[in-house]
N, C-alpha and C positions, 0 to 999 in steps of 0.2 A: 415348663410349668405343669404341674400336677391337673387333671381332669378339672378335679371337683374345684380348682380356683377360679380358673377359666370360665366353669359355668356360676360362679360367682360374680364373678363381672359381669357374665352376659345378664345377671340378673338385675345387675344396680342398673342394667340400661331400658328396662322396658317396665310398662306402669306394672304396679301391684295389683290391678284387676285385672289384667291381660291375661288369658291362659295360655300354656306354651304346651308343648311335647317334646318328648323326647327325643325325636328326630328332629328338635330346631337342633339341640348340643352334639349331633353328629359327627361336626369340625372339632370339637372338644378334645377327642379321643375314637378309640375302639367304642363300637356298640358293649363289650362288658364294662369297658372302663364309665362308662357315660351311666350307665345304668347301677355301676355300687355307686359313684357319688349322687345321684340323685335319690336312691337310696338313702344316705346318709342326710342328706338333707334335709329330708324326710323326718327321720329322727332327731335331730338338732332343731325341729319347728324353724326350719328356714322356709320349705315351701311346703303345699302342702296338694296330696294326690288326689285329684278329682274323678280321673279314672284310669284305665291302663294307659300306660303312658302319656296323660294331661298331667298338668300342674296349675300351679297357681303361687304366686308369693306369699308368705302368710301373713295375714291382718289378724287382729281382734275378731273383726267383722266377721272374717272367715273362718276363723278357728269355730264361732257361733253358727255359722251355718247358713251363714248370709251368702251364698255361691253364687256364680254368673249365672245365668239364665239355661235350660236343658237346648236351646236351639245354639247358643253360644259356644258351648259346650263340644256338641256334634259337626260343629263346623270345620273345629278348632282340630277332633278329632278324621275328617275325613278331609281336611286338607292335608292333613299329616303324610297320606295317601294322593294326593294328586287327585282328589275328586270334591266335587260342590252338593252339595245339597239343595231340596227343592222339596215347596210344601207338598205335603204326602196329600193323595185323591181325595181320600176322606176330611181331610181337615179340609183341602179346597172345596167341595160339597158342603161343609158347615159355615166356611167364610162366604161365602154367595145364599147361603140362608135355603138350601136346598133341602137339608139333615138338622136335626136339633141339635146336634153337635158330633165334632171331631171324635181321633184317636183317645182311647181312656190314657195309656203310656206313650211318654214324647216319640213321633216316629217318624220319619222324613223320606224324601224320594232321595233315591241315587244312581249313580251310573254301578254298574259291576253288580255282583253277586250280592243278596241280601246279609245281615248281620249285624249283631247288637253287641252292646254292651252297657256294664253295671255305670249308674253317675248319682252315688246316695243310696237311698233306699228306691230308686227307681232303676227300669232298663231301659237305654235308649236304642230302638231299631231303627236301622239304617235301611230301608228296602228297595230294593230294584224298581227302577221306575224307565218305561222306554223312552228313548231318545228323543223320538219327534214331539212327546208329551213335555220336553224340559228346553229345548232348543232357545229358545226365547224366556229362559227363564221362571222369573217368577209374577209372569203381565198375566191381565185378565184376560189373555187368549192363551193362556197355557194355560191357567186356571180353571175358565169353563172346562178346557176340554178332559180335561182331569177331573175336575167335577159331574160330568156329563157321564164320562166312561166308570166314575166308582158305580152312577146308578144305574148305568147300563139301558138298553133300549125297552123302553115301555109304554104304555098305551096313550102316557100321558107326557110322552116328550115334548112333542109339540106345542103344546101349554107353557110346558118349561123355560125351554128356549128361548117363545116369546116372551114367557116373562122377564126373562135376562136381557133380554137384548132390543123390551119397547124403550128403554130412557134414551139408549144410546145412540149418539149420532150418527146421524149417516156414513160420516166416514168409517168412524169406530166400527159399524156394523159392515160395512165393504170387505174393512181388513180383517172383520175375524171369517168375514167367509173366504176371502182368500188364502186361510188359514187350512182350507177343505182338507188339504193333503194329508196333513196332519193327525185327522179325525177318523173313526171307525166310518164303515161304509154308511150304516145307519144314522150317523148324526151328522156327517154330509151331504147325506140327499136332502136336507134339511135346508142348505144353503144354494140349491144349481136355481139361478136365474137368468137369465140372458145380461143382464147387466152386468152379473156379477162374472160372467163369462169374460167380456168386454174389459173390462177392470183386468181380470187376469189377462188378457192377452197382451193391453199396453204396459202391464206391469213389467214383461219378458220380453219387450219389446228394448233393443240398447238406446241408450241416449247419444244424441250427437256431441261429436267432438268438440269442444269450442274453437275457436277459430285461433290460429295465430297472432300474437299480437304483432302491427306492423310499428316496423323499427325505421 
């Protein structure tokens, strides 16, 4: 069967608001072949391009400009690539109420080298964010500390800190200091307690085996 049928089909089988890429129709064909029929698609208003290599099915809705969302979007495109995304420092500073606000243009953490791209009349930056800062996601212990590092160490940390971290529970507050490793030198010495030493060391501490069941 010809490319462009093949990705036909694969279209009847996922929703109309889902966006895909080009590397879902890989098994399609050759990367040229996969690329004139989506192409062509294109021009026939069967789907319609979001950005290089995204699509989308075409609706009404979308013909008018009613798109998925720009974090949608970025996902869609950096899974394409074998990578996830993670809220970028600055917009985590603006979600914890640190900054009056986030990124002006949609922009996210990533693993690998920084890099954007067009989605409308906007551009979406993908940017390099470190490892330890993303490990756990998108929790408010990856958050702070991505919040903490956009503002970087100043006279008035201390203050900060606490104020993030008077609601939290006890535990809450254990595990983001056991989080230390994670954090710049400066916003760890913020957390060395004798407790919180204690915590860590039963944390590395192995658990017992359970016992065999007797038969």
């Amino acid at each position: 069967m010809r490319t462009i049928h093949l990705i036909r089909a694969h279209l009847t089988r996922i929703p109309r608001d889902v966006p895909f890429t080009s590397r879902d129709c890989l098994c399609y064909g050759k990367r040229s072949a996969v690329d004139t029929a989506l192409h062509r698609l294109v021009k026939k208003d069967i789907i319609i391009r979001l950005a290089r290599g995204v699509y989308i099915r075409w609706t009404l809705e979308a013909a008018k400009g009613e798109l998925p969302p720009a974090q949608e979007v970025a996902q869609i495109k950096a899974r394409g690539f074998g990578k996830t995304i993670f809220i970028h420092k600055q917009d985590a500073a603006a979600k914890l109420g640190l900054i009056e606000s986030g990124n002006e243009t949609p922009t996210f953490g990533t693993f690998g080298r920084s890099t954007s791209f067009q989605f409308g009349d906007r551009r979406i930056r993908l940017v390099q964010a470190l490892p330890k800062d993303t490990k756990d996601g998108d929790t408010f212990t990856t958050l702070f500390i991505r919040a903490l590092r956009q503002l970087g160490n100043h006279d008035e940390l201390p203050k900060t800190v606490m104020k993030l971290t008077d609601k939290l529970s006890k535990l809450d507050k254990t595990n983001l200091s056991l989080a230390a490793a994670s954090m710049p030198s400066w916003l760890s010495d913020l957390f060395c307690s004798d407790q919180v030493a204690v915590a860590r060391i039963n944390s590395l501490a192995p658990k017992p085996k359970p016992m065999p069941a007797l038969t």
